[in-house]
C-alpha positions as a Markdown table, in Angstrom:
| # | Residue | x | y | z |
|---|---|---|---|---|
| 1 | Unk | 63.0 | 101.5 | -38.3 |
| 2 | Unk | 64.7 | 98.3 | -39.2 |
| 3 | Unk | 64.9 | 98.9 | -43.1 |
| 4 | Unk | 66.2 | 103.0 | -42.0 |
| 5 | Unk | 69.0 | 101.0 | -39.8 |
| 6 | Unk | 70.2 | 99.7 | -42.9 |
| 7 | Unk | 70.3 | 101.8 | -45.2 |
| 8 | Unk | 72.4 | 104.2 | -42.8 |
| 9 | Unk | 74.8 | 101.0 | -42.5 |
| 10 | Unk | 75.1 | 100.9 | -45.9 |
| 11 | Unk | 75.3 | 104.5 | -46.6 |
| 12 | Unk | 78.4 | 105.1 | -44.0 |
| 13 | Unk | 80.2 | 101.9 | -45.4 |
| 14 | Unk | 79.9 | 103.5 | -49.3 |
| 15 | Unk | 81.2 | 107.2 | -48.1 |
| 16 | Unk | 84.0 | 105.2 | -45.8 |
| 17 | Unk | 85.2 | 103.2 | -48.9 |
| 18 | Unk | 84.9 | 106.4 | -51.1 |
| 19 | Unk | 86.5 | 108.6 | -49.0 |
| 20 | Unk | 89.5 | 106.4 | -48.3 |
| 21 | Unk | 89.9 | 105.5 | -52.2 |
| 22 | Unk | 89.4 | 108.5 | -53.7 |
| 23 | Unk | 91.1 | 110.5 | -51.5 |
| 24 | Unk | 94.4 | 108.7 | -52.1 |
| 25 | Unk | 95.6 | 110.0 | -48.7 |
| 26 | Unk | 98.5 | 109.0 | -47.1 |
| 27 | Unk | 98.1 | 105.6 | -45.4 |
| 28 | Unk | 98.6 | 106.8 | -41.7 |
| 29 | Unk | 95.5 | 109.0 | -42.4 |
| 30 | Unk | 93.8 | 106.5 | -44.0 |
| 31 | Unk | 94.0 | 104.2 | -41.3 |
| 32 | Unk | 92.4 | 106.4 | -39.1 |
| 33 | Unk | 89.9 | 107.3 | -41.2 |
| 34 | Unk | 89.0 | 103.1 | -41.4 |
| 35 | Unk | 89.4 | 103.2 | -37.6 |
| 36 | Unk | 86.6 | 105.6 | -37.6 |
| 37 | Unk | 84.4 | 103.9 | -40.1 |
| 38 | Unk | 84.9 | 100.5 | -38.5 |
| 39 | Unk | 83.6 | 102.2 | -35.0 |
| 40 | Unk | 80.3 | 103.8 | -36.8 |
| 41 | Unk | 79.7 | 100.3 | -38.3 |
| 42 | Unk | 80.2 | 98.8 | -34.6 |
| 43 | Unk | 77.9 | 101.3 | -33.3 |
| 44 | Unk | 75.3 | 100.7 | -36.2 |
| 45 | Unk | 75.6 | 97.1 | -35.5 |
| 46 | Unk | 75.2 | 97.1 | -32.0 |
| 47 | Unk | 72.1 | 99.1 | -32.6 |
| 48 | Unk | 70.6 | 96.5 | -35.1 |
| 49 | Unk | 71.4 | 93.7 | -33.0 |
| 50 | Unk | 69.0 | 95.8 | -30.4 |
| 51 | Unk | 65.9 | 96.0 | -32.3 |
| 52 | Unk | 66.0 | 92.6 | -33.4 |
| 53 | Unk | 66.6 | 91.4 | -29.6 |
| 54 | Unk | 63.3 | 93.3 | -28.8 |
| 55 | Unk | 62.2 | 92.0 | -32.0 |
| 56 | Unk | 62.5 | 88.6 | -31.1 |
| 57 | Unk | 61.0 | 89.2 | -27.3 |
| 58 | Unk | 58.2 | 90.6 | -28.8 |
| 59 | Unk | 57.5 | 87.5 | -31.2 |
| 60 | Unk | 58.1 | 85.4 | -28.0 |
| 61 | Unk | 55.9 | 87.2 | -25.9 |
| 62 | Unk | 53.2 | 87.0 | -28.7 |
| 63 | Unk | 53.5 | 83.5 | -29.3 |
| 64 | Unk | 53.3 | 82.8 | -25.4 |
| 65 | Unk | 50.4 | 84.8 | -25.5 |
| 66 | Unk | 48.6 | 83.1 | -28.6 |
| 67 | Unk | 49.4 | 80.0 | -26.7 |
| 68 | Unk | 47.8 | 80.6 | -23.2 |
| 69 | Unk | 44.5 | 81.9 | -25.1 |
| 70 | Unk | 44.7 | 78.7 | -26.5 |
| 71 | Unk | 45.0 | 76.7 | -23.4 |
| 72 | Unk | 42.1 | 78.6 | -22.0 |
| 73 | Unk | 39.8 | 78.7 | -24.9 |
| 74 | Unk | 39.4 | 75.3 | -26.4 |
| 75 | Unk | 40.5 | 73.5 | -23.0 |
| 76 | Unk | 40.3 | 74.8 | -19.5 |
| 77 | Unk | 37.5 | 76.7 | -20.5 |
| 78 | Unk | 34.7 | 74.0 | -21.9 |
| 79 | Unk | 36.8 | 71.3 | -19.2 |
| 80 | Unk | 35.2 | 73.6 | -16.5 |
| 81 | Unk | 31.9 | 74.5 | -17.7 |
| 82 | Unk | 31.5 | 70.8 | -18.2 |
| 83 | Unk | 32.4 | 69.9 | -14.4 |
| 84 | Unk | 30.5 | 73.1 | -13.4 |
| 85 | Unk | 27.0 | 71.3 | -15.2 |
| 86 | Unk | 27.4 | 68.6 | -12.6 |
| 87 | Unk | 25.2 | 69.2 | -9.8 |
| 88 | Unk | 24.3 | 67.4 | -6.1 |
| 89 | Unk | 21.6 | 65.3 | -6.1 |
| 90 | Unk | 18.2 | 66.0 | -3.4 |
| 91 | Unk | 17.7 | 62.2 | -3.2 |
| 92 | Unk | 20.6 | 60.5 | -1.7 |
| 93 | Unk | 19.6 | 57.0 | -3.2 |
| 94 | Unk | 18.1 | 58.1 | -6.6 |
| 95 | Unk | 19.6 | 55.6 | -9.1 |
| 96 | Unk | 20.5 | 52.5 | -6.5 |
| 97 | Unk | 24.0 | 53.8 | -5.8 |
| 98 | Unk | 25.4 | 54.5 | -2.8 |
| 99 | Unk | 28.7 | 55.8 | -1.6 |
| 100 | Unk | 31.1 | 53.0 | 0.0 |
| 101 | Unk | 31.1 | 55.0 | 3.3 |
| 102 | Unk | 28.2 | 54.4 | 5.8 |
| 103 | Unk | 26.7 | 58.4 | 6.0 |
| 104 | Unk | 23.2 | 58.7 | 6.2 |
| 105 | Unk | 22.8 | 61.0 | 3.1 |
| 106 | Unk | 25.7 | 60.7 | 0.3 |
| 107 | Unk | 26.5 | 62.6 | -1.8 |
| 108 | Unk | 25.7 | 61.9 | -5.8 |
| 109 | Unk | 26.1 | 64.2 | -8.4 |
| 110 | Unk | 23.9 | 64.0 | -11.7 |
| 111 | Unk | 25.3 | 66.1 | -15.0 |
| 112 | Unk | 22.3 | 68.5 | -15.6 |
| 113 | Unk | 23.7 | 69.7 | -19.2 |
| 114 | Unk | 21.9 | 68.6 | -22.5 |
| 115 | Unk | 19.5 | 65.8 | -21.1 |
| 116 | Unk | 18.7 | 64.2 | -24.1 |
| 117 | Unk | 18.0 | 60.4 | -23.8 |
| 118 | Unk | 20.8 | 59.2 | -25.9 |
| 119 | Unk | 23.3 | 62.0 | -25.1 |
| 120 | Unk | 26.2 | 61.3 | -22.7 |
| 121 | Unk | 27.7 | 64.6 | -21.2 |
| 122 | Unk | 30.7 | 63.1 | -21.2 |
| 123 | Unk | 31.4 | 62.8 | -24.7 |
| 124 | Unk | 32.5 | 66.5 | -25.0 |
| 125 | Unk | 35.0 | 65.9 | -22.1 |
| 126 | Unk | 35.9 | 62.4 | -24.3 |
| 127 | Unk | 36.4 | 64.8 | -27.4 |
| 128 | Unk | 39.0 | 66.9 | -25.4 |
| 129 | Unk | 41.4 | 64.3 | -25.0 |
| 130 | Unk | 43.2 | 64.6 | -28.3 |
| 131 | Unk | 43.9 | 68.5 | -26.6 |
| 132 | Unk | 45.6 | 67.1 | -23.4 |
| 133 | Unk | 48.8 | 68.9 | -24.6 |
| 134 | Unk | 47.4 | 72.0 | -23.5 |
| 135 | Unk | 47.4 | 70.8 | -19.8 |
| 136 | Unk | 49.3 | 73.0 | -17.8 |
| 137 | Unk | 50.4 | 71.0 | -15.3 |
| 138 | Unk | 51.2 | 67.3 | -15.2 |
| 139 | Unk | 49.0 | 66.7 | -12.4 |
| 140 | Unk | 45.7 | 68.1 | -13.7 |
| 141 | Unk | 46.6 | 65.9 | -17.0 |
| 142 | Unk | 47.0 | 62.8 | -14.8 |
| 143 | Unk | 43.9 | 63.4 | -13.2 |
| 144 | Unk | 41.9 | 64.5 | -16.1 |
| 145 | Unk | 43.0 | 61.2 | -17.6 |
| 146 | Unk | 42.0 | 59.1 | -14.9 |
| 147 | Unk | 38.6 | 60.3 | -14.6 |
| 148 | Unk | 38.2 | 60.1 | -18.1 |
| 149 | Unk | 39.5 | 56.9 | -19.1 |
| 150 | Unk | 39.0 | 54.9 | -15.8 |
| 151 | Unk | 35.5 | 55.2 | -15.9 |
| 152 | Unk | 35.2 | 58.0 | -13.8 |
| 153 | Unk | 33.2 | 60.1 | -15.9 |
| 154 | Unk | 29.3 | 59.7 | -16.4 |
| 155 | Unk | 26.2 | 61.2 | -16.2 |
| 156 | Unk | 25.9 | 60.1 | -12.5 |
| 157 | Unk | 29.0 | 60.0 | -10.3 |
| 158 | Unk | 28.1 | 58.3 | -6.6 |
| 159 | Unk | 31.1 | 55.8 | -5.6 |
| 160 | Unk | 33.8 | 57.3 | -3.2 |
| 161 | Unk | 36.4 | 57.0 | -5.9 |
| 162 | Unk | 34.8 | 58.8 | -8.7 |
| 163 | Unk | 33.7 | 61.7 | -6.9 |
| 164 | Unk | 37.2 | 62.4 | -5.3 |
| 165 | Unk | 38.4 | 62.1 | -9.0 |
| 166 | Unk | 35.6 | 64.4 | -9.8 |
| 167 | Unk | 36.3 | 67.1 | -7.0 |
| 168 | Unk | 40.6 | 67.1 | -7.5 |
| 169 | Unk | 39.7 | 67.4 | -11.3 |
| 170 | Unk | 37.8 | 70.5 | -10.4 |
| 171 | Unk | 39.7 | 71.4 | -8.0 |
| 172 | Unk | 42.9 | 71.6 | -10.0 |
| 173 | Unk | 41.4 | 73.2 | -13.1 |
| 174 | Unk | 40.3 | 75.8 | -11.5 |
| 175 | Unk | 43.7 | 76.8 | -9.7 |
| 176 | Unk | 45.8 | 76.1 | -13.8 |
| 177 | Unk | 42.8 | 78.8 | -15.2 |
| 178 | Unk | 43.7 | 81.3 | -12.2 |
| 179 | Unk | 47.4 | 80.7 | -12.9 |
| 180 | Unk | 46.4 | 81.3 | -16.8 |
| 181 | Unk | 44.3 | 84.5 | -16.1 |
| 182 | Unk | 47.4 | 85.9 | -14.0 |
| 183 | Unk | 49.8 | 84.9 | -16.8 |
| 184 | Unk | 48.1 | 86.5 | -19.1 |
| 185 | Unk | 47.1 | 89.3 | -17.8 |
| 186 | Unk | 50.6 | 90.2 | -17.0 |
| 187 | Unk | 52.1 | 89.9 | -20.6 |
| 188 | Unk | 49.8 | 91.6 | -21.9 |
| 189 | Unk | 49.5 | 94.7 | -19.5 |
């Protein structure tokens, strides 16, 4: 439809500029007929200038949802199945540590993914750092970098501070995929 858009342009300004010279009409007459020419052109211009406004939104909207699959994909989507492979302990006192508050059972969580001996689960999250563009918001990037780099993140998480890193972590991917999901469900429905 674009390409037809011009070609009628370029039609209506080749019969205005015939008409007019090889007519050879008088000039009051030709005046009108240039007024009439220069209104068609304004009209085929407004015109273009509308599909490439919906062409551009459409390009935007693409892009914004290329993005978001992105964000979800190689980011929020491993970063949660990662937290979700942590599980609570049965034994309260299983490896020694205990949580800095006094409660008779605390509460420990062990990652349960790929158990090899010389694996660490949290080299996949380490791996995801160089993607912390994709973040969302701020917060869950603060957080996500706190509980990586602080030492936060192993296979056994029992002290106070590591486990609230652990849960707000969670806690706040979960709500930036829901947010996501909504996003892009709505551009592209």
């Amino acid at each position: 439809m674009r390409y037809s858009t011009k070609y009628l342009l370029l039609s209506v300004l080749l019969l205005g500029f015939l008409a007019i010279s090889a007519l050879g009409l008088p000039e009051q007459i030709a005046s009108r007929i240039n007024v009439f020419f220069a209104g068609i052109l304004a009209i085929i211009t407004m015109i273009q200038m509308i599909h490439t406004r919906d062409a551009l939104d459409d390009s935007k909207k693409d892009r914004k949802v290329e993005f978001i699959s992105k964000q979800l994909e190689d980011l929020y989507y491993p970063l949660s199945d990662f937290l979700n492979e942590y599980k609570e302990t049965e034994d309260g006192d299983m490896w020694g540590d205990v949580q800095q508050d006094n409660n008779t059972k605390p509460r420990e969580l062990w990652y349960s993914g790929d158990r090899d001996d010389a694996y660490d689960g949290c080299l996949n999250v380490f791996d995801m750092r160089w993607k912390k563009y994709l973040f969302q918001e701020k917060r869950t990037k603060a957080i996500f970098r706190i509980f990586t780099e602080d030492g936060h993140c192993s296979n056994y998480i029992s002290t106070d501070n590591s486990l609230k890193m652990y849960d707000e972590l969670k806690e706040l991917v979960d709500e930036d995929i829901h947010m996501l999901e909504l996003e892009l469900r709505s551009l592209t429905t």
